[in-house]
matplotlib code that plots the C-alpha trace (Angstrom):
import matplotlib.pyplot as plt

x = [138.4, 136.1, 133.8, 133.0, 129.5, 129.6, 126.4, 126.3, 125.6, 123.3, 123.4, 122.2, 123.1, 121.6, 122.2, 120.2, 120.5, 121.8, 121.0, 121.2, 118.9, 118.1, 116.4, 114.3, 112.6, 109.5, 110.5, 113.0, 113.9, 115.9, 116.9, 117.5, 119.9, 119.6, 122.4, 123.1, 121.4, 118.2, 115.1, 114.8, 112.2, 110.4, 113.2, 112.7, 110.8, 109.8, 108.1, 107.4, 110.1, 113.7, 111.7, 109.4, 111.9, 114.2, 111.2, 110.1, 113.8, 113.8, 110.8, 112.5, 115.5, 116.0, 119.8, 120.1, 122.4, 122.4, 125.7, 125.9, 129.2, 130.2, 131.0, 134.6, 135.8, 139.1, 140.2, 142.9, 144.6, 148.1, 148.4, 145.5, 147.8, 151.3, 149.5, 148.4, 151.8, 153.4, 151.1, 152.0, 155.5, 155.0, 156.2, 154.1, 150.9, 149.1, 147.8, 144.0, 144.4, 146.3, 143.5, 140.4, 142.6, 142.4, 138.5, 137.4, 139.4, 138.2, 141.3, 142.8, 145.4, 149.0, 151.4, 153.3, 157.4, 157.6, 157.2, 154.7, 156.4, 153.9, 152.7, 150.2, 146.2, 146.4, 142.4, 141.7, 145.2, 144.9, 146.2, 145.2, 144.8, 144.6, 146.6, 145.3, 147.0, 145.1, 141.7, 141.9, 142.6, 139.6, 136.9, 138.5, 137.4, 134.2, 132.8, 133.8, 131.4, 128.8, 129.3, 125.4, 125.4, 127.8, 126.3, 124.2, 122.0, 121.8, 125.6, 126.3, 123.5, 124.9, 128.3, 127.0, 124.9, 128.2, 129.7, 127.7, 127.6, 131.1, 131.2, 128.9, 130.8, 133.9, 135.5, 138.4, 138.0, 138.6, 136.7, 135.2, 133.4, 132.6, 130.5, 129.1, 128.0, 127.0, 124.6, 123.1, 122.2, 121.2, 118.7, 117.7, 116.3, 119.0, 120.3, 118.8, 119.8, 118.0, 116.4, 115.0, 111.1, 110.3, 107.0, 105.4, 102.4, 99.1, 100.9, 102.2, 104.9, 108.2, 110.6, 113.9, 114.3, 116.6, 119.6, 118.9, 121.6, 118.8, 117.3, 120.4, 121.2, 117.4, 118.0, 120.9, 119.1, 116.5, 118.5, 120.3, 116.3, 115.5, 118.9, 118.0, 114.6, 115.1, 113.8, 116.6, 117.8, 117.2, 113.2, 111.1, 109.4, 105.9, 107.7, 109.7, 106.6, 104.7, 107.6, 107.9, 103.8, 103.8, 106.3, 104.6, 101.3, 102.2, 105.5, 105.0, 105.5, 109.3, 111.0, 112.2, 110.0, 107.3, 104.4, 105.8, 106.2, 103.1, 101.7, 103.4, 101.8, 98.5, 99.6, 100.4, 97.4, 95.3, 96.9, 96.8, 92.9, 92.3, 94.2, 91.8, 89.1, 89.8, 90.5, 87.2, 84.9, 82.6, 85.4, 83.8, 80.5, 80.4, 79.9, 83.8, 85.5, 87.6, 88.5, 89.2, 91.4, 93.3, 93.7, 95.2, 97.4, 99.0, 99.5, 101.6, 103.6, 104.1, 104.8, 107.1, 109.0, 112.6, 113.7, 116.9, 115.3, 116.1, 119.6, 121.8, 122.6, 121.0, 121.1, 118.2, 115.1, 111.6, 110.7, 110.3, 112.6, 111.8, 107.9, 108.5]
y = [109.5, 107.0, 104.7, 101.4, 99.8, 96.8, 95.5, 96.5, 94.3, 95.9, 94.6, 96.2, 95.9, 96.2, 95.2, 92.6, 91.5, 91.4, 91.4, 91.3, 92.9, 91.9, 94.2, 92.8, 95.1, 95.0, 93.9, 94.0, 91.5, 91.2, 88.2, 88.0, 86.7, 87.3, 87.6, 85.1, 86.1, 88.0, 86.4, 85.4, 87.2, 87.0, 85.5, 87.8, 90.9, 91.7, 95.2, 96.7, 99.5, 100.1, 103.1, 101.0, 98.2, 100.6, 101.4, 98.2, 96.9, 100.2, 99.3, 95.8, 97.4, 101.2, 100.6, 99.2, 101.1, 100.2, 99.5, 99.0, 97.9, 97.3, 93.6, 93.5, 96.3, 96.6, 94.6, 96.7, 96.2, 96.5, 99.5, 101.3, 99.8, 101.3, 104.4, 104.1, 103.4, 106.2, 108.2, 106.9, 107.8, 110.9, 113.9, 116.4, 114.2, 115.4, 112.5, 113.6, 113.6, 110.1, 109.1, 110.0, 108.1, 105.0, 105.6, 105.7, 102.2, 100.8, 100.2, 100.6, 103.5, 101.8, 103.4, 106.4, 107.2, 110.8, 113.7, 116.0, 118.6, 122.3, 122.8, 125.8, 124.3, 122.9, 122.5, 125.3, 124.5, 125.6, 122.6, 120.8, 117.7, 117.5, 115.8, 113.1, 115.0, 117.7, 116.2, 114.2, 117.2, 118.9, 116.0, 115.5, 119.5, 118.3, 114.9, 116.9, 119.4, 117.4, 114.3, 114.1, 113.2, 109.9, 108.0, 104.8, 103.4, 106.7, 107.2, 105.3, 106.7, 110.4, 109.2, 108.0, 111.3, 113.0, 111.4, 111.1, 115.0, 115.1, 112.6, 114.9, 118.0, 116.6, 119.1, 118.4, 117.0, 120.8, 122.6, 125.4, 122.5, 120.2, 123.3, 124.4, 120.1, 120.1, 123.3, 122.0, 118.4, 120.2, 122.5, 119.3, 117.4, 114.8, 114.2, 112.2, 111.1, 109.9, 113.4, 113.4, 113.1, 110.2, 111.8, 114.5, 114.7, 113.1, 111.1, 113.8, 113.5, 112.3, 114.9, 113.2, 113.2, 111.0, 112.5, 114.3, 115.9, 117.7, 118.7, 120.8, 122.2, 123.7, 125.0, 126.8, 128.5, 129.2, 130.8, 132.9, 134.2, 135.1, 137.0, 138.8, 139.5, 140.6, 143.6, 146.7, 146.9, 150.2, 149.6, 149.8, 146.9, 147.8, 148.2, 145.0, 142.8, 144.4, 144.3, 140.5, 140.5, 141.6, 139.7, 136.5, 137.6, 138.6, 136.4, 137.9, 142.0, 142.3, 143.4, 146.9, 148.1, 150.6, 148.8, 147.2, 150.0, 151.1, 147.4, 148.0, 151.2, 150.2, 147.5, 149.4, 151.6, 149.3, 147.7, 150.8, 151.3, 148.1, 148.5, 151.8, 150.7, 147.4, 150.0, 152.2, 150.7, 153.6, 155.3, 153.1, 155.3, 157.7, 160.5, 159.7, 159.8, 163.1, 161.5, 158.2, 159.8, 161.5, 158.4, 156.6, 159.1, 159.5, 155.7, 155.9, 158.7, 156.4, 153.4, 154.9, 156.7, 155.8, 154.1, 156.7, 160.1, 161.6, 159.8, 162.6, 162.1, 165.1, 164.2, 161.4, 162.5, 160.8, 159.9, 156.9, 157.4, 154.0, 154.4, 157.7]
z = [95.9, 94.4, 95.8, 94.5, 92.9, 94.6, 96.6, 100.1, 102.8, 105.4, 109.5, 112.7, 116.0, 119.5, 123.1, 122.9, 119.2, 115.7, 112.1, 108.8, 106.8, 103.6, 100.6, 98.0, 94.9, 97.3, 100.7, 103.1, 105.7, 108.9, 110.0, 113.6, 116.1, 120.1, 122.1, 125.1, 128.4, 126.6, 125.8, 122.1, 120.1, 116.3, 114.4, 111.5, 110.8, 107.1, 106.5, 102.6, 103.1, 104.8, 107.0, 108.4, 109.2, 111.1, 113.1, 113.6, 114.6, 117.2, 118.5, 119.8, 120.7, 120.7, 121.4, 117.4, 115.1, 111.6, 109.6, 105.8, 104.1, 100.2, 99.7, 99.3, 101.1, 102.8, 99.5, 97.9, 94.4, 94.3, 93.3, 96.0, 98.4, 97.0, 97.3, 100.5, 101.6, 99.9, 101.7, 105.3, 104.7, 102.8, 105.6, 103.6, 104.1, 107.3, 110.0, 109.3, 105.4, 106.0, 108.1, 105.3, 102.9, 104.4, 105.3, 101.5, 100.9, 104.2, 105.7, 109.2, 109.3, 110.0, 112.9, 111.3, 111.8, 110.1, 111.5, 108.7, 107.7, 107.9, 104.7, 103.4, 102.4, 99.2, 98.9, 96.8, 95.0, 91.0, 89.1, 86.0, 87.8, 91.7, 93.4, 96.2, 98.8, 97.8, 97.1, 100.5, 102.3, 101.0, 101.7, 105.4, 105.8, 104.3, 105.6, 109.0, 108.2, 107.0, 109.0, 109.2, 105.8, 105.7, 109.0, 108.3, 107.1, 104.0, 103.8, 100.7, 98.8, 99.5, 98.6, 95.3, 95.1, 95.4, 93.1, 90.1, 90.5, 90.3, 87.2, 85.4, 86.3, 85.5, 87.7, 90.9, 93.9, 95.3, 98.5, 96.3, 94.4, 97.2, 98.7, 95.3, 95.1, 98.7, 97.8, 94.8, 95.9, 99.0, 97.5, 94.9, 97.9, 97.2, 100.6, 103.0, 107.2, 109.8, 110.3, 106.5, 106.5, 103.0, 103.8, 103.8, 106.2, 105.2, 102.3, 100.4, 97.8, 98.8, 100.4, 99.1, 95.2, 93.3, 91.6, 88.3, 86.7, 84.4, 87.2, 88.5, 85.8, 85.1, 88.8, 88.1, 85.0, 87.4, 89.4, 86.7, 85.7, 89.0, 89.6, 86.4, 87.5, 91.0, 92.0, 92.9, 96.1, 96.7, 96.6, 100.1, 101.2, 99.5, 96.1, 96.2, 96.9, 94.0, 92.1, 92.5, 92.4, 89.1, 87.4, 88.8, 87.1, 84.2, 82.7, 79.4, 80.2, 80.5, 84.1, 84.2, 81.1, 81.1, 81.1, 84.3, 86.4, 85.4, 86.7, 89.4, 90.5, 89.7, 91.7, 94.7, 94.7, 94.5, 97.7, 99.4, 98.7, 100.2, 103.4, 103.4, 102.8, 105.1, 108.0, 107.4, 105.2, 105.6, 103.2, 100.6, 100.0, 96.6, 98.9, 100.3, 97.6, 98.5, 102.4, 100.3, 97.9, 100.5, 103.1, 100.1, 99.6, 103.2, 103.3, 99.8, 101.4, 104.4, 102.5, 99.7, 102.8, 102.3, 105.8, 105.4, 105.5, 109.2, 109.6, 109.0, 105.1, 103.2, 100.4, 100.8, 99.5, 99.6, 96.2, 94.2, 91.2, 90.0, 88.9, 87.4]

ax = plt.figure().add_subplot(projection="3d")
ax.plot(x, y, z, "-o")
ax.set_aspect("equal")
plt.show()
């Protein structure tokens, strides 16, 4: 399922024109033709960036799509073409797994005379090496899913995104991993399509981030910490925010341990002293103390309540095990 490095030749197309666009290291350039019967405009248009020259190009003409195509394609070698053939022929091979075939080699499907025989999915198939069949299968289920992520002018750069993933996995071209890559580049900020800011507002940082292999795998260990360091799911709401409170402040004390839960109800009271106070600050005064003491203690009772008491299972009771 590979894709080529060759350069890519970038056009765009409109009712009323074409182009082809030309990128530089610092500036990109569309050279323009108009078609016959509409009145001929700025024969070029050069802007510093392939975002601002879409938008110029849509300003002319908001009909303009934007095409981009390797140089070369629809050239196949010998073999790519054998295979291709085998695959028309082949009655296991499905007409939509025939059909992505020919898409990644750029070619035109040809008329088929077999009749696919009904086979189980093989996406998900365990197997040393996968098989085409197999592979093709399980990027059909996914560029259909995530068609968003293949349409001009961004497609190629996901594709390559894709696949550099895969090359550092060195893993199948299966649908478990296709979703596991489609996650991860996902989450990186890799992906980009027409609906991706390359902005943030006011001139903030850039939203899409190049591939970085590094960088996915220091995500996954992320993950793996905070998994580790999640707070039980049996907590109420109060106690998982100042469980996830604490361990933000203080790194160092480890999760679970003493000196935690103790953190954690210090943590807590001290919340519940300000809500308190932040409803009557009159409370405040040294000669309050006593109504203080006891309006921070109904709102821990109400607070620490666990959400099952009342439902019909006795053997719920209202206490909070966890901080002792």
């Amino acid at each position: 399922m590979g894709f080529n490095n060759a350069p890519i030749t970038r056009t765009a197309d409109a009712e009323t024109f074409t182009a082809k666009i030309t990128v530089g290291t610092d500036v990109v350039r569309a050279d323009i033709q108009y078609k016959a019967g509409f009145r001929a405009g700025p024969p070029s248009i050069t802007a510093r960036d392939m975002d601002t020259l879409t938008a110029a190009l849509a300003k002319q003409d908001r009909t303009v799509k934007f095409y981009s195509r390797a140089e070369g394609a629809g050239t196949l070698s010998a073999k790519d073409a054998a295979m291709l053939e085998n695959l028309r022929q082949d009655p296991h091979t499905a007409d939509a797994v025939y059909r992505t075939a020919c898409k990644s080699f750029g070619q035109q499907p040809q008329p088929r005379n077999v009749v696919a025989a009904k086979t189980a999915s093989t996406a998900n198939m365990p197997q040393g090496a996968p098989t085409l069949r197999a592979s093709a299968e399980a990027w059909a289920a996914f560029e259909t899913a995530h068609g968003e992520l293949f349409q001009p002018p961004y497609g190629l750069l996901n594709l390559r995104a894709i696949e550099a993933w895969f090359a550092d996995e060195k893993v199948q071209w299966t649908a478990d991993n296709l979703a596991q890559c489609y996650a991860e580049l996902k989450a990186a900020q890799v992906f980009r399509t027409a609906a991706t800011l390359t902005r943030g507002i006011h001139g903030a940082l850039q939203i899409v981030k190049p591939y970085s292999y590094q960088r996915i795998v220091a995500m996954r260990q992320q993950q793996v910490v905070e998994a580790t360091n999640a707070a039980p799911s049996n907590l109420t709401a109060v106690d998982r925010d100042a469980w996830e409170a604490v361990r933000r402040a203080n790194p160092k004390v480890q999760v679970g341990s003493p000196a935690f839960k103790q953190l954690c109800s210090q943590t807590i009271l001290a919340w519940a002293k300000a809500f308190v106070l932040d409803a009557d600050s009159s409370l405040g005064s040294s000669d309050k103390r006593g109504q203080l003491s006891g309006a921070i203690n109904r709102v821990l009772v109400q607070w620490s309540r666990n959400p099952n008491l009342g439902q019909g299972q006795k053997s719920i009771k209202d206490s909070r095990v966890w901080l002792g």
